[in-house]
PDB file of N, CA, C, O and CB in Angstrom:
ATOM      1  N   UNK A   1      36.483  15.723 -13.685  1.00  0.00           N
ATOM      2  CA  UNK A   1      35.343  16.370 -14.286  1.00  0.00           C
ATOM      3  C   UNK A   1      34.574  17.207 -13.254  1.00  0.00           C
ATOM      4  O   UNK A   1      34.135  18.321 -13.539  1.00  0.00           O
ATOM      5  CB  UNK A   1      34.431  15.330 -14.919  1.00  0.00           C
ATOM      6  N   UNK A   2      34.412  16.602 -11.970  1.00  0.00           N
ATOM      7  CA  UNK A   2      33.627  17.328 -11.036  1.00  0.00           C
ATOM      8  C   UNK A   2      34.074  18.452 -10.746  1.00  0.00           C
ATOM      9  O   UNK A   2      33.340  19.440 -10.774  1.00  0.00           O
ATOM     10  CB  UNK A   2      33.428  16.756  -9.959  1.00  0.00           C
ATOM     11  N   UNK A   3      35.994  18.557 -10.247  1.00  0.00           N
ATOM     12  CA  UNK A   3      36.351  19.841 -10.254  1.00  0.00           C
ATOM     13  C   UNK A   3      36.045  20.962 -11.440  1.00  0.00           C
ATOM     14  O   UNK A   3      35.508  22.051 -11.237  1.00  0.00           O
ATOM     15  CB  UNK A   3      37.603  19.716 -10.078  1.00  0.00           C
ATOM     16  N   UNK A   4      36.534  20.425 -12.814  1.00  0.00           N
ATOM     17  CA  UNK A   4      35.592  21.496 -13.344  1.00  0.00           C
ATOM     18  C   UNK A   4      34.684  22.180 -13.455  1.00  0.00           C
ATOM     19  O   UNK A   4      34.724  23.403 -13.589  1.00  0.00           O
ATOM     20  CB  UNK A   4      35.406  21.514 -13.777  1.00  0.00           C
ATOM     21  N   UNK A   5      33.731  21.500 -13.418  1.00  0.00           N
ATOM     22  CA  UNK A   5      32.149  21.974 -13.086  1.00  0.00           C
ATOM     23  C   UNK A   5      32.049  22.609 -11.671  1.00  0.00           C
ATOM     24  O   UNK A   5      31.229  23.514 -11.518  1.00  0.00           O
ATOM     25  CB  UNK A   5      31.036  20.615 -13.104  1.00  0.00           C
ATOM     26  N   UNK A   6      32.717  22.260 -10.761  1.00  0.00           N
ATOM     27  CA  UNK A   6      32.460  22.870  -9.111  1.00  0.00           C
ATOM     28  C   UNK A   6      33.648  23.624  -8.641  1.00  0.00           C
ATOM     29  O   UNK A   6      33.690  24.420  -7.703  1.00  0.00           O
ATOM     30  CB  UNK A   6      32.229  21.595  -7.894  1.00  0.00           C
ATOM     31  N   UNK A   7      34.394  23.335  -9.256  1.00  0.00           N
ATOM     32  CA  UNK A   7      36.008  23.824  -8.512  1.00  0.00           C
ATOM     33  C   UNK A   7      35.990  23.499  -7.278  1.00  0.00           C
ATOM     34  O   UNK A   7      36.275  24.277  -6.368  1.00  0.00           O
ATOM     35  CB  UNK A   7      36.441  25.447  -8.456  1.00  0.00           C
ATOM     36  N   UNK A   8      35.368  21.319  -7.013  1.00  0.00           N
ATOM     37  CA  UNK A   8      35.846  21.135  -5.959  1.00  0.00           C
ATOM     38  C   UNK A   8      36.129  19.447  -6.415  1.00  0.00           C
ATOM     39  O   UNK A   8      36.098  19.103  -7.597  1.00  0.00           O
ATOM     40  CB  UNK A   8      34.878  21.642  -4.674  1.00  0.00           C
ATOM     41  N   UNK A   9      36.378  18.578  -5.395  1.00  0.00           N
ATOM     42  CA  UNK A   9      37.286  17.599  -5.952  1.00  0.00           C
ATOM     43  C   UNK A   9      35.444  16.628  -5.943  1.00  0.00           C
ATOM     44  O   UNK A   9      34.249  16.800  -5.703  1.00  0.00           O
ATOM     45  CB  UNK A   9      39.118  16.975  -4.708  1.00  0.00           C
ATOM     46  N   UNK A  10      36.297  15.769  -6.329  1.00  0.00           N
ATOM     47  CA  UNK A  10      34.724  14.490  -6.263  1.00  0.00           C
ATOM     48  C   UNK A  10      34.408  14.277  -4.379  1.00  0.00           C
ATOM     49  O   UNK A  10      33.380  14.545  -3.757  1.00  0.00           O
ATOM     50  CB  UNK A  10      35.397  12.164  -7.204  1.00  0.00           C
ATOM     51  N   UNK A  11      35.600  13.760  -3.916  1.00  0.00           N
ATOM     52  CA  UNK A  11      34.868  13.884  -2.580  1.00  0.00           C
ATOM     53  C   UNK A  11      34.434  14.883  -1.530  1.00  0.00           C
ATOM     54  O   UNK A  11      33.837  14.690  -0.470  1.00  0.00           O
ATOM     55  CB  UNK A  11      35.388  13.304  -1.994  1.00  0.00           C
ATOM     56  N   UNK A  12      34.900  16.054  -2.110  1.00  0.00           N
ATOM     57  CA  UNK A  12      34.539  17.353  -1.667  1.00  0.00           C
ATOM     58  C   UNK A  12      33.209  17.472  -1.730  1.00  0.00           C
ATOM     59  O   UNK A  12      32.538  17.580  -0.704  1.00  0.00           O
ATOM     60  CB  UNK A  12      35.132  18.383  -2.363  1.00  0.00           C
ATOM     61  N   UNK A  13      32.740  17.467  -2.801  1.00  0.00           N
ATOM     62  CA  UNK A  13      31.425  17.476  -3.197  1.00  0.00           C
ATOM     63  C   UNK A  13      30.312  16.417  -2.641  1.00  0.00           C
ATOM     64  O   UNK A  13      29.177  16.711  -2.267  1.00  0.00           O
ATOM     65  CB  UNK A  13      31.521  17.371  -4.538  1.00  0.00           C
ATOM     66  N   UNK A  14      30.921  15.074  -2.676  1.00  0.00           N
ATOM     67  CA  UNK A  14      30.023  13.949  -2.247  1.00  0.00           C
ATOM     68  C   UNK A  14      29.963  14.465  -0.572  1.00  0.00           C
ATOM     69  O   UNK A  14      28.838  14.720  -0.144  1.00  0.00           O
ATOM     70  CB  UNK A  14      30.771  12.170  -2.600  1.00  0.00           C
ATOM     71  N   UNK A  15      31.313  14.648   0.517  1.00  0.00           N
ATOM     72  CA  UNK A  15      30.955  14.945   1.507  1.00  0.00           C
ATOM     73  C   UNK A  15      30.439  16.548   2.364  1.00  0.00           C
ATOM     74  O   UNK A  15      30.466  16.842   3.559  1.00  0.00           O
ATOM     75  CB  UNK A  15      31.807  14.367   1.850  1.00  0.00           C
ATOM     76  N   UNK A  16      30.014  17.300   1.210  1.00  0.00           N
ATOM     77  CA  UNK A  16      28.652  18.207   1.323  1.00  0.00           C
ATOM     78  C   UNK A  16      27.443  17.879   0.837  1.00  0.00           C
ATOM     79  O   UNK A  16      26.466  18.542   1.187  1.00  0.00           O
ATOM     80  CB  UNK A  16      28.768  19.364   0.749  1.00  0.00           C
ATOM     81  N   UNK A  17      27.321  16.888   0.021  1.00  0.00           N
ATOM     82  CA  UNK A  17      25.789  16.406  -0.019  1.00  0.00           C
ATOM     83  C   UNK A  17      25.572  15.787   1.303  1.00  0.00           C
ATOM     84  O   UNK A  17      24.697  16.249   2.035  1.00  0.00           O
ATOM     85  CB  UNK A  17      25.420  15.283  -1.248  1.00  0.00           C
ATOM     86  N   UNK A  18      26.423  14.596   1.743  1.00  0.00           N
ATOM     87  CA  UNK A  18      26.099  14.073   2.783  1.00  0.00           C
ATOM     88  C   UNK A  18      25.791  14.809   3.766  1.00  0.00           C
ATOM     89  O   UNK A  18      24.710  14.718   4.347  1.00  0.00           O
ATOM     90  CB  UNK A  18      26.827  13.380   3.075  1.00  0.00           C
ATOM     91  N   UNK A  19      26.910  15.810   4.139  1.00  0.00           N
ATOM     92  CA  UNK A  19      26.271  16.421   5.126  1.00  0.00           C
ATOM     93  C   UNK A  19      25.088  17.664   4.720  1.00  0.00           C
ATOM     94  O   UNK A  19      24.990  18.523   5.597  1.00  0.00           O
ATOM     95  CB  UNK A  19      27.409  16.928   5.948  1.00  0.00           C
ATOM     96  N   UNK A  20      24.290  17.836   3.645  1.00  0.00           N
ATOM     97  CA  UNK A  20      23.323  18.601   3.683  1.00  0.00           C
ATOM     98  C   UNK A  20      22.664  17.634   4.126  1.00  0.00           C
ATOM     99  O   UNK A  20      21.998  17.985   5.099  1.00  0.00           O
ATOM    100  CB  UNK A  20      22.911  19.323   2.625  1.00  0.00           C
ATOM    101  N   UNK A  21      22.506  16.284   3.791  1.00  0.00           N
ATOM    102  CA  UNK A  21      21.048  15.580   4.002  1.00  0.00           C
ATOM    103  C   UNK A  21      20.944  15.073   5.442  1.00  0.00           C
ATOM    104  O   UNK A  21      19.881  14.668   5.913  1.00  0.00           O
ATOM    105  CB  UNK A  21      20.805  14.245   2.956  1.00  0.00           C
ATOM    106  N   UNK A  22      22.427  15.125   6.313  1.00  0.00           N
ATOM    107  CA  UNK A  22      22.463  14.875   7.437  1.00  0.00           C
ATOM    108  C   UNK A  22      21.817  15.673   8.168  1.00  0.00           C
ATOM    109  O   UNK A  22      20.991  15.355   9.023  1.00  0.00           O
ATOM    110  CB  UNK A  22      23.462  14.741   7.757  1.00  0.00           C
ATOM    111  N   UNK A  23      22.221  16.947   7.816  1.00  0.00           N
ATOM    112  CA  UNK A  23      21.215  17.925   8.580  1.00  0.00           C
ATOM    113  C   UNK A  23      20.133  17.977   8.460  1.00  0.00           C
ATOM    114  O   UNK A  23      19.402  18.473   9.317  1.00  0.00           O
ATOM    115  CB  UNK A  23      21.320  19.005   8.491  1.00  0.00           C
ATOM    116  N   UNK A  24      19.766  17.534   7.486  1.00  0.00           N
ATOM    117  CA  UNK A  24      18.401  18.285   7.301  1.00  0.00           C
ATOM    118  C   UNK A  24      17.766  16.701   7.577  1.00  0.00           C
ATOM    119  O   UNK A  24      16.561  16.871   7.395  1.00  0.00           O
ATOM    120  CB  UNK A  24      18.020  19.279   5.509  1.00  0.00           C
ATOM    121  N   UNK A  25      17.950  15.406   7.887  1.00  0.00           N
ATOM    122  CA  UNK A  25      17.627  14.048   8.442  1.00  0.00           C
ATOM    123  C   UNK A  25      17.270  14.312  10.175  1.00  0.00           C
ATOM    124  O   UNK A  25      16.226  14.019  10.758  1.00  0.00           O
ATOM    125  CB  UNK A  25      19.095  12.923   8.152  1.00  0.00           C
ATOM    126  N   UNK A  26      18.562  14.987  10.769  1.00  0.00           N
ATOM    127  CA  UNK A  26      18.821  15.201  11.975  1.00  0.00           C
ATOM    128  C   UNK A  26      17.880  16.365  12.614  1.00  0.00           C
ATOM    129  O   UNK A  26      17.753  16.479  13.833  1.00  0.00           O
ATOM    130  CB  UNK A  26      20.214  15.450  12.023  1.00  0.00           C
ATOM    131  N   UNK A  27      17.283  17.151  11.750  1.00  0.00           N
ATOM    132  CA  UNK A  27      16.654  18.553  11.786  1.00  0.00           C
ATOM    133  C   UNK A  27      15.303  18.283  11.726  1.00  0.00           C
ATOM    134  O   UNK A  27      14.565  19.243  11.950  1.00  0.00           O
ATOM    135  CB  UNK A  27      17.069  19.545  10.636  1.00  0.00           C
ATOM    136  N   UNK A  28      14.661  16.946  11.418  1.00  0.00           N
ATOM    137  CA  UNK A  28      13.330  16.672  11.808  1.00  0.00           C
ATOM    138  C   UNK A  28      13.534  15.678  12.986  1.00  0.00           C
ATOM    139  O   UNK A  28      14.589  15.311  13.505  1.00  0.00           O
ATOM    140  CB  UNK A  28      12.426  16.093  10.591  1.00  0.00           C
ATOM    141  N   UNK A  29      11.822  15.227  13.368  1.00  0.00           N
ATOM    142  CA  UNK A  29      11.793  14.637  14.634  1.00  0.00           C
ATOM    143  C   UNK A  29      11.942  13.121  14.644  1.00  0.00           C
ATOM    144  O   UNK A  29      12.013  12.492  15.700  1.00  0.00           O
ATOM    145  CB  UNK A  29      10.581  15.011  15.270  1.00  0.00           C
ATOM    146  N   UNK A  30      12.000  12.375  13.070  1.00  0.00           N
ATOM    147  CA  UNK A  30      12.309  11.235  13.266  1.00  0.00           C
ATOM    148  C   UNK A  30      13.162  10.293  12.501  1.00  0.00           C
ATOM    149  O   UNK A  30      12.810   9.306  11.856  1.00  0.00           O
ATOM    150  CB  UNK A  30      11.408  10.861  13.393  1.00  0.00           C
ATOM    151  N   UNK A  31      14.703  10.926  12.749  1.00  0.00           N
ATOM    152  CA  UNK A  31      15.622  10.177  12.686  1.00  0.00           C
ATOM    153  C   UNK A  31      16.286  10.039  13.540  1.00  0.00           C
ATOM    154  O   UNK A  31      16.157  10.859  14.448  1.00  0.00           O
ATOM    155  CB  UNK A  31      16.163  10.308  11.973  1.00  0.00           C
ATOM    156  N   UNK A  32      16.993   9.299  13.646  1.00  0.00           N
ATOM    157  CA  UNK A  32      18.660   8.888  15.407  1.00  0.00           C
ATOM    158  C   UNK A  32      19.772   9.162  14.477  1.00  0.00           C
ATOM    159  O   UNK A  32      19.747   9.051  13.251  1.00  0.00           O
ATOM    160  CB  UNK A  32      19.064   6.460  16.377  1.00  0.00           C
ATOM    161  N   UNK A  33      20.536   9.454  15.063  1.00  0.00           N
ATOM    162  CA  UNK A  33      22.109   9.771  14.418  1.00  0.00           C
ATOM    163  C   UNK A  33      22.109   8.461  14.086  1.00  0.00           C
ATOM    164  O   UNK A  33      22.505   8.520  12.922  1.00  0.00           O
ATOM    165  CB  UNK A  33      23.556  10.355  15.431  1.00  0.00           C
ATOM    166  N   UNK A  34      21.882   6.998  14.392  1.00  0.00           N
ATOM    167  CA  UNK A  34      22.487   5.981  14.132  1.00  0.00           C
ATOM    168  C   UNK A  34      21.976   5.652  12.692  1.00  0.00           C
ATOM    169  O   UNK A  34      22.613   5.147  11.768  1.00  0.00           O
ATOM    170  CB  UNK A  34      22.303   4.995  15.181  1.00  0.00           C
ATOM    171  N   UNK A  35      20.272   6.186  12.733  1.00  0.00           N
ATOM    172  CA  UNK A  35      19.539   5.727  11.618  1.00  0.00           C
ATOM    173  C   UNK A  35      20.384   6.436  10.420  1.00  0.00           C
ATOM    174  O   UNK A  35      20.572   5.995   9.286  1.00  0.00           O
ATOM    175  CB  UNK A  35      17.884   6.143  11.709  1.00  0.00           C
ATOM    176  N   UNK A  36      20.785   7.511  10.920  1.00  0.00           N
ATOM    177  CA  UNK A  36      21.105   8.553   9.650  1.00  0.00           C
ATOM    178  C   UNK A  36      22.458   7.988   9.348  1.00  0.00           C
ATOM    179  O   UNK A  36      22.534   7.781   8.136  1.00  0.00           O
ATOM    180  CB  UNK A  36      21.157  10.394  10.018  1.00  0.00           C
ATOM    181  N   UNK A  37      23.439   7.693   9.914  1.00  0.00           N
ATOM    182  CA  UNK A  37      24.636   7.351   9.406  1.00  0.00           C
ATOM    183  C   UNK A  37      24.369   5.924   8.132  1.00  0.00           C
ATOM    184  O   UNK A  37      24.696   5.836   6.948  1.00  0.00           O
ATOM    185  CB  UNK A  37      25.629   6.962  10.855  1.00  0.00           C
ATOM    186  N   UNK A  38      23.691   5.041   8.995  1.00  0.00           N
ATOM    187  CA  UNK A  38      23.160   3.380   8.188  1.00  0.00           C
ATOM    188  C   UNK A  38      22.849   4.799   6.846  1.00  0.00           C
ATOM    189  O   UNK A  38      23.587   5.332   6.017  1.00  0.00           O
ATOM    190  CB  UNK A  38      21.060   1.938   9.194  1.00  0.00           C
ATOM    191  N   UNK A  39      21.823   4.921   7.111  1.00  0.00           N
ATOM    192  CA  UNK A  39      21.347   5.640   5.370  1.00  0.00           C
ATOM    193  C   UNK A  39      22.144   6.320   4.469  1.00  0.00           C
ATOM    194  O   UNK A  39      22.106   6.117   3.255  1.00  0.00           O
ATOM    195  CB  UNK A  39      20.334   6.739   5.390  1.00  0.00           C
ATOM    196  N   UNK A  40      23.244   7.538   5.305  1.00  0.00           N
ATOM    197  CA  UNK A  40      24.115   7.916   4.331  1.00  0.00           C
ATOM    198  C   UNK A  40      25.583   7.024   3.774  1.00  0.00           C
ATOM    199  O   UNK A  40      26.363   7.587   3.007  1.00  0.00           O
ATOM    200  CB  UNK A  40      24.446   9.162   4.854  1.00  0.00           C
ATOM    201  N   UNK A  41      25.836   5.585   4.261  1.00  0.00           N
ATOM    202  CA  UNK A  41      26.650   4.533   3.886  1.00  0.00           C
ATOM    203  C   UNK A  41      27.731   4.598   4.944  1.00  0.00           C
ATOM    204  O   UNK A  41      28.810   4.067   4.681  1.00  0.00           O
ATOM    205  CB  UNK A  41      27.163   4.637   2.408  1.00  0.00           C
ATOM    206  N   UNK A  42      27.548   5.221   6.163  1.00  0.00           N
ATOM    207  CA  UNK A  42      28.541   4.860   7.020  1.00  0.00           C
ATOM    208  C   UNK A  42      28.693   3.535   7.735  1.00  0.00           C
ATOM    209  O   UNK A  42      28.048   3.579   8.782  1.00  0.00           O
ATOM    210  CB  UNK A  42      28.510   5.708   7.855  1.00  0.00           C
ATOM    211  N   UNK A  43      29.321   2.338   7.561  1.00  0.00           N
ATOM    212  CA  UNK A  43      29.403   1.336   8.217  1.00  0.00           C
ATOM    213  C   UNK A  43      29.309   1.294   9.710  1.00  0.00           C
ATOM    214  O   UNK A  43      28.925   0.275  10.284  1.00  0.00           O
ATOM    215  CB  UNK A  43      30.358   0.896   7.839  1.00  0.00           C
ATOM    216  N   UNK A  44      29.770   2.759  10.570  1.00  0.00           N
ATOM    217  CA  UNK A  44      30.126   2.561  11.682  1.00  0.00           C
ATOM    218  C   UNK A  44      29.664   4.254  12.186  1.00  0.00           C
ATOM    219  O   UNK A  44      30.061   5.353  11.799  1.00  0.00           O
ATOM    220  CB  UNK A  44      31.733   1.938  11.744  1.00  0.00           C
ATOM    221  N   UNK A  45      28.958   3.962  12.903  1.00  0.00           N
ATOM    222  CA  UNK A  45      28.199   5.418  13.432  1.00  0.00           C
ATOM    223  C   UNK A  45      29.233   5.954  14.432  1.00  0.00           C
ATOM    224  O   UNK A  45      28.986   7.050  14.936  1.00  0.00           O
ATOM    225  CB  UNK A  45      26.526   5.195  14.306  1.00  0.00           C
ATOM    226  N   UNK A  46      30.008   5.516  14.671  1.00  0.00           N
ATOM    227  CA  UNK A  46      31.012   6.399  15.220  1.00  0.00           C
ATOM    228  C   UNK A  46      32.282   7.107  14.200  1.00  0.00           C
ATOM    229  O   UNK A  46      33.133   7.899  14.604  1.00  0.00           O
ATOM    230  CB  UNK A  46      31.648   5.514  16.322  1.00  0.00           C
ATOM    231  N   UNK A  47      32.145   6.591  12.800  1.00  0.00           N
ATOM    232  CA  UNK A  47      32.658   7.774  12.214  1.00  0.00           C
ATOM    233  C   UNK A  47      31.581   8.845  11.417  1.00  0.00           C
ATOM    234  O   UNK A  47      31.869   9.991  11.074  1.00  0.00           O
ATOM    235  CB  UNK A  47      33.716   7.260  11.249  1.00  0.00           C
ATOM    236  N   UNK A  48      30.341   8.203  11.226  1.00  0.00           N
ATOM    237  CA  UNK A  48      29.447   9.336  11.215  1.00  0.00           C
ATOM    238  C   UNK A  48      29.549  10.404  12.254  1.00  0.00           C
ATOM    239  O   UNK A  48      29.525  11.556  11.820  1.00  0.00           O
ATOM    240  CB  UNK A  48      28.189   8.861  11.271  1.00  0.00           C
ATOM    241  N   UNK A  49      29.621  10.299  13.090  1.00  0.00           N
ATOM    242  CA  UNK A  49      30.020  11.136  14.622  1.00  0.00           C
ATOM    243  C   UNK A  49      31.219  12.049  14.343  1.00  0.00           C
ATOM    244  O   UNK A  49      31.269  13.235  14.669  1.00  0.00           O
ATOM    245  CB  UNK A  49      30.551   9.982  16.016  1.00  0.00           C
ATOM    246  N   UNK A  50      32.053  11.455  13.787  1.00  0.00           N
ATOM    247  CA  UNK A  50      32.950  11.926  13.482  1.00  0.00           C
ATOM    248  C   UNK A  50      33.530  12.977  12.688  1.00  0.00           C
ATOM    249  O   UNK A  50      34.421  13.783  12.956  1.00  0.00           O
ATOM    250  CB  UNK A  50      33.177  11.312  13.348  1.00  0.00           C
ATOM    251  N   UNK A  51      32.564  12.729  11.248  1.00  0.00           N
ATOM    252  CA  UNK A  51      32.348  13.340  10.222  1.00  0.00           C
ATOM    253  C   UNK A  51      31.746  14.675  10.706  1.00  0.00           C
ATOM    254  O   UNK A  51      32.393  15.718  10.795  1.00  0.00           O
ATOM    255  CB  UNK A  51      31.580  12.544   9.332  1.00  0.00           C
ATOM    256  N   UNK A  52      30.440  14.533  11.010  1.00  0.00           N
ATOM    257  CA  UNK A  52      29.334  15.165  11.158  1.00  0.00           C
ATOM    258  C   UNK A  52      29.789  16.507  12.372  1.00  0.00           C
ATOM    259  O   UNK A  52      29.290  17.620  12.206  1.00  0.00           O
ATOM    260  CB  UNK A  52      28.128  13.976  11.619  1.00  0.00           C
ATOM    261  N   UNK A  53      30.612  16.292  13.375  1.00  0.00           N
ATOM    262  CA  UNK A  53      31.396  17.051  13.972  1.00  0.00           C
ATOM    263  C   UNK A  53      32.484  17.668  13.274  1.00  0.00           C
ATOM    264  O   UNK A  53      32.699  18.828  13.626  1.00  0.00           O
ATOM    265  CB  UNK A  53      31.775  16.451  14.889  1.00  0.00           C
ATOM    266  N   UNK A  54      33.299  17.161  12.296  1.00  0.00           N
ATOM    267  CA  UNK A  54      34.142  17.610  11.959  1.00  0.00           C
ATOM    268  C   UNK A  54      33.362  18.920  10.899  1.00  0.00           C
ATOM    269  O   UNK A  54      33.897  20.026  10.821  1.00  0.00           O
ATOM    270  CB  UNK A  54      35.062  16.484  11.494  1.00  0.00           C
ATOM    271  N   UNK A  55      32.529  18.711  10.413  1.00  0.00           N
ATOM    272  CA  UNK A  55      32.340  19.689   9.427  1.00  0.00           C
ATOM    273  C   UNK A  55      31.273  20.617  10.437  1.00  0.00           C
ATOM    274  O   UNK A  55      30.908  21.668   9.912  1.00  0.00           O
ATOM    275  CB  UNK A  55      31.700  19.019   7.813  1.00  0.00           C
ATOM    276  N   UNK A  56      30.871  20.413  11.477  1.00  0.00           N
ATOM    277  CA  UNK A  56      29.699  21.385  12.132  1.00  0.00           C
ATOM    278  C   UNK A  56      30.274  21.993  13.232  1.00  0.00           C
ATOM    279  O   UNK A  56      30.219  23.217  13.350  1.00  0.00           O
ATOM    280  CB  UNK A  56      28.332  20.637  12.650  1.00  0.00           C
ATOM    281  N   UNK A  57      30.935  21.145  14.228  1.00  0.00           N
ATOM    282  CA  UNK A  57      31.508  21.572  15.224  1.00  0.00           C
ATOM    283  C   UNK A  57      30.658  20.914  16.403  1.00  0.00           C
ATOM    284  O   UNK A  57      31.007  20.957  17.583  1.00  0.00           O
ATOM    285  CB  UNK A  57      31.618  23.058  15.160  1.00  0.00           C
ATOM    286  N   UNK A  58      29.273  20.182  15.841  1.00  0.00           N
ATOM    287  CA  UNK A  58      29.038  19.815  17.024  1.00  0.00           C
ATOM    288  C   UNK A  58      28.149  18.266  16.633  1.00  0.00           C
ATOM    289  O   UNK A  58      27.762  17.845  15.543  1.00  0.00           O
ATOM    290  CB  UNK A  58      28.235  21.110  17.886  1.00  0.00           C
ATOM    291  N   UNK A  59      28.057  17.785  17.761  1.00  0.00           N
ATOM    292  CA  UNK A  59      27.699  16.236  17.703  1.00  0.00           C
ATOM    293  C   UNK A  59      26.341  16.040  16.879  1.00  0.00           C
ATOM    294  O   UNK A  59      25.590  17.016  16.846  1.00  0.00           O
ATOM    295  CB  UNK A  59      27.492  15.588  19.301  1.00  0.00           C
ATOM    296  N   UNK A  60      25.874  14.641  16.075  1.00  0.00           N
ATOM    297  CA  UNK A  60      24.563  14.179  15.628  1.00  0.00           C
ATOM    298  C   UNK A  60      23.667  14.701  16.291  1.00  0.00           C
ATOM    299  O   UNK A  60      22.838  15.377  15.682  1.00  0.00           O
ATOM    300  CB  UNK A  60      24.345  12.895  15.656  1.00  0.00           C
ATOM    301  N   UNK A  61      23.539  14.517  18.014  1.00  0.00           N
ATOM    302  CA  UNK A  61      22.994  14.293  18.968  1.00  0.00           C
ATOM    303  C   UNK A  61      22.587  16.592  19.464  1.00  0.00           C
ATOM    304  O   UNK A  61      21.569  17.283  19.433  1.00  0.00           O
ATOM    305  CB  UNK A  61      24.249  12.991  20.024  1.00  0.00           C
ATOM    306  N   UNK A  62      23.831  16.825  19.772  1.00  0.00           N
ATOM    307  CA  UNK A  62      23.637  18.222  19.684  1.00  0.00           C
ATOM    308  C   UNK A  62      22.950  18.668  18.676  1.00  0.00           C
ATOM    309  O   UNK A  62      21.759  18.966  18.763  1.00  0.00           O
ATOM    310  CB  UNK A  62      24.695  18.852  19.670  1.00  0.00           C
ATOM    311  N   UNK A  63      23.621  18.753  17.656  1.00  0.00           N
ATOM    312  CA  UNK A  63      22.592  19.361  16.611  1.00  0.00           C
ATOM    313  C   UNK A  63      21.270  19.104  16.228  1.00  0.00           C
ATOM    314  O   UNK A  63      20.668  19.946  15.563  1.00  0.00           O
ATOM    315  CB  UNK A  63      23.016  19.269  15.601  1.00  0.00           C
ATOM    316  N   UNK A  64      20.676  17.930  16.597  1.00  0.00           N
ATOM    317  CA  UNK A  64      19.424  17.243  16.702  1.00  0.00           C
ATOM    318  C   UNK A  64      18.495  18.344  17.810  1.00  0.00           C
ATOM    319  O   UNK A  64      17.576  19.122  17.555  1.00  0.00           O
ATOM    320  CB  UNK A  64      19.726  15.507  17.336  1.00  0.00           C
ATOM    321  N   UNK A  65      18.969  18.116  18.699  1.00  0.00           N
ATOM    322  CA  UNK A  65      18.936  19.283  20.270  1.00  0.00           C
ATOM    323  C   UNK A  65      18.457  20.542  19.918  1.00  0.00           C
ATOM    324  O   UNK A  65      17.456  21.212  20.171  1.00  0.00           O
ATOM    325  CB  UNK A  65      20.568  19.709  21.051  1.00  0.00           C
ATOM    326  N   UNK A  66      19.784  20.700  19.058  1.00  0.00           N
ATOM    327  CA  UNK A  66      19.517  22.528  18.991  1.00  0.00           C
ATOM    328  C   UNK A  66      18.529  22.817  18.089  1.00  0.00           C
ATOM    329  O   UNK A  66      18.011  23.913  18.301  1.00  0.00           O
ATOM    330  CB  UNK A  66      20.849  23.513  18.433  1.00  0.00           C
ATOM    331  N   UNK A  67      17.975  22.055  16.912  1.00  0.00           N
ATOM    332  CA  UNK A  67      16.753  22.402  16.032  1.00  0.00           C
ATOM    333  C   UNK A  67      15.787  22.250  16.589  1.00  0.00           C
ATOM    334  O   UNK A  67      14.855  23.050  16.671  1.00  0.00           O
ATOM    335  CB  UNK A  67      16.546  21.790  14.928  1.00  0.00           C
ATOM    336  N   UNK A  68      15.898  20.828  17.213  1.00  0.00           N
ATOM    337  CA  UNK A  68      14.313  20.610  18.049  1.00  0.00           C
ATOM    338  C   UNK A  68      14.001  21.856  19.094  1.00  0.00           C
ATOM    339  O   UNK A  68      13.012  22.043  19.802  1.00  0.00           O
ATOM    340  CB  UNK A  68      14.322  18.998  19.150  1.00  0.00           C
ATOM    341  N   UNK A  69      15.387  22.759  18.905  1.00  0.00           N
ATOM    342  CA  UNK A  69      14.907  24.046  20.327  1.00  0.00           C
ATOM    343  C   UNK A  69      14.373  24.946  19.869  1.00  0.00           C
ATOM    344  O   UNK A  69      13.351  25.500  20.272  1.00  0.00           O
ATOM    345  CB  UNK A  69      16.013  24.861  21.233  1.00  0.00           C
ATOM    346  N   UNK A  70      15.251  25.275  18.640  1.00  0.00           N
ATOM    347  CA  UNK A  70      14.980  26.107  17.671  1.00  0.00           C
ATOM    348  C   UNK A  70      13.655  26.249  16.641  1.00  0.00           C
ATOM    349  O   UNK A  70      13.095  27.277  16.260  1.00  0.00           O
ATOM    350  CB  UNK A  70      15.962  25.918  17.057  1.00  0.00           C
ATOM    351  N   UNK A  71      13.465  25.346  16.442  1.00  0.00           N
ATOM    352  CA  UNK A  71      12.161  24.972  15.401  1.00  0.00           C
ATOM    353  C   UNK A  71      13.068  25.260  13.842  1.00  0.00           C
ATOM    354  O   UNK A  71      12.512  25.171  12.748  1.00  0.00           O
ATOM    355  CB  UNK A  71      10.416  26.339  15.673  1.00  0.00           C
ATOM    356  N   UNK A  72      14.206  25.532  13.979  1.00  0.00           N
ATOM    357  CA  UNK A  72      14.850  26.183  12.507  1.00  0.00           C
ATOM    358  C   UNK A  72      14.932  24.678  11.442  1.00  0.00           C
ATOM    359  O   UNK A  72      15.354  24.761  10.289  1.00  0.00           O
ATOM    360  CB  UNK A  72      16.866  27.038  12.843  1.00  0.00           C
TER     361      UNK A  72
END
């Protein structure tokens, strides 16, 4: 059903929500990559790490970095 409506699969979709809210968790001043993984249902913050790189290119921790530089 989801592909219909999105022309993308169910977990396609579930893992771009996650990572919108990751960013935008990681993009203010008070969350930790660790807090944010516990919240989006990752058992193990090292595949949040994982994830979160795979779709950005760069670490919880970096990208945390680069907004707080940025103000974006």
């Amino acid at each position: 059903m989801a592909r219909d409506a999105t022309g993308k699969g169910v977990r396609e979709v579930i893992d771009e929500r996650r990572l919108l809210e990751a960013r935008r968790l990681l993009g203010g001043a008070w969350w930790d990559a660790r807090a944010v993984a516990v919240h989006l249902g990752f058992t193990d913050p090292a595949n949040f790490g994982r994830f979160f790189r795979g779709h950005t290119g760069l670490t919880p921790a970096a990208f945390a970095a680069r907004e707080a530089r940025t103000g974006m």
